[in-house]
MIBA-626763 format. One record per residue (C-alpha): residue number from 1; x, y, z. Coordinates in steps of 0.001 Angstrom, whole numbers, plus 500000, padded with zeros to 6 digits. Each point is the difference from the previous one (the first is absolute). Layout:
// MIBA-626763
<pt><k>NUM</k><east>X</east><north>Y</north><up>Z</up></pt>
...
END
This chain:
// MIBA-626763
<pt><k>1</k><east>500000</east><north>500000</north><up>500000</up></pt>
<pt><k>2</k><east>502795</east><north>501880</north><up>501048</up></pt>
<pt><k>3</k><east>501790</east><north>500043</north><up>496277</up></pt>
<pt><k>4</k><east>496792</east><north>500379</north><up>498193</up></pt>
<pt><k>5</k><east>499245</east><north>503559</north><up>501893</up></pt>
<pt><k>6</k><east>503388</east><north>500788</north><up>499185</up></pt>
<pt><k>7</k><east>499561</east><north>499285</north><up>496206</up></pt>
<pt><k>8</k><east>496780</east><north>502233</north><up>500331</up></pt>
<pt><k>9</k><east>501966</east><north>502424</north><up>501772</up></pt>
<pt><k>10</k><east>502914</east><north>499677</north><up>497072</up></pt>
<pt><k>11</k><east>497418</east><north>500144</north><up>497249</up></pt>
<pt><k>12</k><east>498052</east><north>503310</north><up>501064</up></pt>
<pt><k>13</k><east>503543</east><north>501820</north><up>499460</up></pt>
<pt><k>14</k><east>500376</east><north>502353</north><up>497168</up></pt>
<pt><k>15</k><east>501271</east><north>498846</north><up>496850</up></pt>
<pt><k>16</k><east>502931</east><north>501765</north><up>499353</up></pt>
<pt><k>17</k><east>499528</east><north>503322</north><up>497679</up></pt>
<pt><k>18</k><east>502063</east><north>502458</north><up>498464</up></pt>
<pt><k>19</k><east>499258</east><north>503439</north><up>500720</up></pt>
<pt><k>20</k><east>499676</east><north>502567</north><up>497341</up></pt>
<pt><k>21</k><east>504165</east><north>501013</north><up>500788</up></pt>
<pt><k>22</k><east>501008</east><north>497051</north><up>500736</up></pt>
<pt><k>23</k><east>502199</east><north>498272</north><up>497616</up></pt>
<pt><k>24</k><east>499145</east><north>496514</north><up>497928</up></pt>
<pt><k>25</k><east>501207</east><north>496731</north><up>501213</up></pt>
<pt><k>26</k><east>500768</east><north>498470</north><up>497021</up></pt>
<pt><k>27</k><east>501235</east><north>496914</north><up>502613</up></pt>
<pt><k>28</k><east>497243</east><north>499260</north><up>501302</up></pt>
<pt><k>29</k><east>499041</east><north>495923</north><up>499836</up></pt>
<pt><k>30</k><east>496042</east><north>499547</north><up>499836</up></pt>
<pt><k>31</k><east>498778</east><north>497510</north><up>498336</up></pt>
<pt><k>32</k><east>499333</east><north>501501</north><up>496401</up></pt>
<pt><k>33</k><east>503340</east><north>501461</north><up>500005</up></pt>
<pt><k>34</k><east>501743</east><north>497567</north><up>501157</up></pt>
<pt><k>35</k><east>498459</east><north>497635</north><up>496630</up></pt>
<pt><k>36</k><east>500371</east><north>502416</north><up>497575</up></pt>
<pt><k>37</k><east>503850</east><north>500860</north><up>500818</up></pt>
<pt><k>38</k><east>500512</east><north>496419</north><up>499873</up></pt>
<pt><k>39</k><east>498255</east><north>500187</north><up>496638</up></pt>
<pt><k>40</k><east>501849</east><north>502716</north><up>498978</up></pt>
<pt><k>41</k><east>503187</east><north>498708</north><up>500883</up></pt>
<pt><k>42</k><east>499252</east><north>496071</north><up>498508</up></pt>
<pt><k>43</k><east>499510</east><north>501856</north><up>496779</up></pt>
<pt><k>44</k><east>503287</east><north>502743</north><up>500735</up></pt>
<pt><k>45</k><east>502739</east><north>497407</north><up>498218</up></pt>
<pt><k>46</k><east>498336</east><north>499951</north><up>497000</up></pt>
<pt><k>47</k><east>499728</east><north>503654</north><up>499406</up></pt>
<pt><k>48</k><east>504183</east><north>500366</north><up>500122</up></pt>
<pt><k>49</k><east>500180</east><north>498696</north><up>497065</up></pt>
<pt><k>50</k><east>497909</east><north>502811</north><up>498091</up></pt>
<pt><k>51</k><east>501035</east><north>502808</north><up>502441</up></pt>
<pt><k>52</k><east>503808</east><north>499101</north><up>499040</up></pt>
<pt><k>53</k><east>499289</east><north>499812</north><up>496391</up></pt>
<pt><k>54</k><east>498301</east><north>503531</north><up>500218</up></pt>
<pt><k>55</k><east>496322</east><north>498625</north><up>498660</up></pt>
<pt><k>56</k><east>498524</east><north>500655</north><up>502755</up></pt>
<pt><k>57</k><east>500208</east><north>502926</north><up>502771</up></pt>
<pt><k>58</k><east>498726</east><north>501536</north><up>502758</up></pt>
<pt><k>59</k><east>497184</east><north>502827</north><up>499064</up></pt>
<pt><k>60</k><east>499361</east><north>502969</north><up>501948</up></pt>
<pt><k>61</k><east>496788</east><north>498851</north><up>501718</up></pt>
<pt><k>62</k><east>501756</east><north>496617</north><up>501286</up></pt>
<pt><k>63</k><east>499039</east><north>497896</north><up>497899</up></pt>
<pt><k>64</k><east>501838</east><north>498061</north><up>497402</up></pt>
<pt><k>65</k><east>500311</east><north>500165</north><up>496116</up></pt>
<pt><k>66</k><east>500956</east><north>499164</north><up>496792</up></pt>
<pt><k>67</k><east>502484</east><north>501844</north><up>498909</up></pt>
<pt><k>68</k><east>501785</east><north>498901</north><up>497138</up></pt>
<pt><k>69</k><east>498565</east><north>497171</north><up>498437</up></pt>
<pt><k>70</k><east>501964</east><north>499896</north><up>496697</up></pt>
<pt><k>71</k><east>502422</east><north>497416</north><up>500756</up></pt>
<pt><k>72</k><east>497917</east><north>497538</north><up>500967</up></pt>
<pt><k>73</k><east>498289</east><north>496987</north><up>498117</up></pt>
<pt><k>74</k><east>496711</east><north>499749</north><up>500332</up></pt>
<pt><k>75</k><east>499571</east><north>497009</north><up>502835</up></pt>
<pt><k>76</k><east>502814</east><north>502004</north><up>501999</up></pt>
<pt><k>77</k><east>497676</east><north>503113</north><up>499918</up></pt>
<pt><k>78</k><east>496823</east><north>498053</north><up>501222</up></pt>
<pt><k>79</k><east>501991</east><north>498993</north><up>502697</up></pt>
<pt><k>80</k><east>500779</east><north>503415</north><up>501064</up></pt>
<pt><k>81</k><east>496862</east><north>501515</north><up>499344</up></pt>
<pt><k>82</k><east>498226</east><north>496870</north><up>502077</up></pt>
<pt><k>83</k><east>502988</east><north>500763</north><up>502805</up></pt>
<pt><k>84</k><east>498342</east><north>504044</north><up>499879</up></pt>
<pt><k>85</k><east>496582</east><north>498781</north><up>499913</up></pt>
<pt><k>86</k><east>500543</east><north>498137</north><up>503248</up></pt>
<pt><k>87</k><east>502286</east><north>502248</north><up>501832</up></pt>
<pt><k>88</k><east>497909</east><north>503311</north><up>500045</up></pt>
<pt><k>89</k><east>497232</east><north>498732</north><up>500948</up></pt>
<pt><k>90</k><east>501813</east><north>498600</north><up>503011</up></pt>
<pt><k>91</k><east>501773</east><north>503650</north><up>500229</up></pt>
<pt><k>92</k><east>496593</east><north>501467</north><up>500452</up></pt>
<pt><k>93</k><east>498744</east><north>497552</north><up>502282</up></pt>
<pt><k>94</k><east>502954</east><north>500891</north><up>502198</up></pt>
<pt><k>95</k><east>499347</east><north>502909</north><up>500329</up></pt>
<pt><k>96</k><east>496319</east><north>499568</north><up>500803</up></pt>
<pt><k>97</k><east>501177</east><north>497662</north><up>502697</up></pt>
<pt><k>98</k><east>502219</east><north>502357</north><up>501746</up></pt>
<pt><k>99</k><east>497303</east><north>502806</north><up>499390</up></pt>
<pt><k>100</k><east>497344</east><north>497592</north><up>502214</up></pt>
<pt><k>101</k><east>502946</east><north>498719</north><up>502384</up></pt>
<pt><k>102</k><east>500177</east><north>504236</north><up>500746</up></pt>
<pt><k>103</k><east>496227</east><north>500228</north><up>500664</up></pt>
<pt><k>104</k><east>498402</east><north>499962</north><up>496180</up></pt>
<pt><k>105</k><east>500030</east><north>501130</north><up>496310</up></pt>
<pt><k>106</k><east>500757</east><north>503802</north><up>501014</up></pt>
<pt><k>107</k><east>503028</east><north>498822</north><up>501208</up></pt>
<pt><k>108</k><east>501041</east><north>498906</north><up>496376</up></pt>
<pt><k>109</k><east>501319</east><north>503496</north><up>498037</up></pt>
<pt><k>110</k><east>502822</east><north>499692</north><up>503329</up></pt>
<pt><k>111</k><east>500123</east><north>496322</north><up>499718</up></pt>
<pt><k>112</k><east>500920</east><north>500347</north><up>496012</up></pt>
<pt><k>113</k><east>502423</east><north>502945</north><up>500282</up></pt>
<pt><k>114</k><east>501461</east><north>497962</north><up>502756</up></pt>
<pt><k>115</k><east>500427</east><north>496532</north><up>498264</up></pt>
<pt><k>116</k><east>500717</east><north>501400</north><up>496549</up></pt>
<pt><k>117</k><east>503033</east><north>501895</north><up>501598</up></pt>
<pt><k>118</k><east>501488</east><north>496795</north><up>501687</up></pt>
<pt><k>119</k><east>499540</east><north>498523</north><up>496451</up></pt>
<pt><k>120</k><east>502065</east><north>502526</north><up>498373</up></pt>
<pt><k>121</k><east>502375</east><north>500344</north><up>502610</up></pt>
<pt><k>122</k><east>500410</east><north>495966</north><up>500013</up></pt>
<pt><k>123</k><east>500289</east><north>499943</north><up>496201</up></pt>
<pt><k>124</k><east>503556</east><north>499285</north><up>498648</up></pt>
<pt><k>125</k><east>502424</east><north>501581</north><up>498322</up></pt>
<pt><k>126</k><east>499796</east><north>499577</north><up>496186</up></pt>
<pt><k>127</k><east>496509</east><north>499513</north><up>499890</up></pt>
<pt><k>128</k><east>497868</east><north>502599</north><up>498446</up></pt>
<pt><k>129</k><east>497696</east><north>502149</north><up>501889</up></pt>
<pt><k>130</k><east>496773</east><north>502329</north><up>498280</up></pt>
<pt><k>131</k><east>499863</east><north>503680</north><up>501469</up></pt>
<pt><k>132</k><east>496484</east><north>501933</north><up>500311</up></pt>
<pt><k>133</k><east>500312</east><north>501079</north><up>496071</up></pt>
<pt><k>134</k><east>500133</east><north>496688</north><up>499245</up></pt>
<pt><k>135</k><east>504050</east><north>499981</north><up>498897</up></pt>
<pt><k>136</k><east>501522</east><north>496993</north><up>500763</up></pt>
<pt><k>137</k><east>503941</east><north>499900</north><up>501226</up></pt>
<pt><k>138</k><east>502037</east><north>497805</north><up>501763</up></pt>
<pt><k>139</k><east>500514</east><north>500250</north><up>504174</up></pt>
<pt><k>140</k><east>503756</east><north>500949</north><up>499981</up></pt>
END
């Protein structure tokens, strides 16, 4: 009786929220997160290839595209545009997870500025980057 009134007790507590200054944990392990960064990062190996190759970079909103599809056959660029069409949907769900994990969907213009900045900040060298004109060039 004694553990289940302190379960109660534990369960009536807040949920954890970010205030409107506070900053975004982009850390943080619920649940949905925690799957789609494991997604994310099944899927992260296969992407090198393209990224080092320079067909595909990092956009200015976060997400991922084709950027120079000219040197590949055409089964090589299904295979990169399937790798895109799974991996921003999983960007976006992301950051829809940390948005809720921060106390819901107003939290998601920080969560986004937040997680698209770790992106480009975690994106290598020689790997090609879009700017907010849309001009692609490569992270020195």
């Amino acid at each position: 009786m004694k553990r289940f009134l302190l379960l109660l007790a534990f369960l009536s507590l807040p949920v954890f929220a970010a205030g409107p200054g506070e900053p975004i944990n982009l850390d943080i392990g619920t649940p949905p997160v925690v799957v789609v960064k494991h997604s994310l990062a099944q899927r992260a190996s296969r992407l090198v290839r393209f990224y080092d190759a320079g067909i595909i970079g990092l956009g200015y909103d976060g997400m991922v595209k084709m950027r120079d599809a000219s040197r590949l056959t055409l089964p090589q660029r299904q295979i990169a545009e399937k790798l895109i069409d799974n991996e921003n949907p999983d960007r976006n769900s992301l950051i829809y997870a940390l948005a809720e994990a921060h106390g819901g969907q107003v939290y998601e213009p920080a969560a986004r500025a937040a997680q698209v900045k770790r992106w480009k900040e975690q994106f290598h060298s020689g790997w090609w980057i879009e700017d907010a004109p849309g001009k692609w060039s490569i992270k020195p």
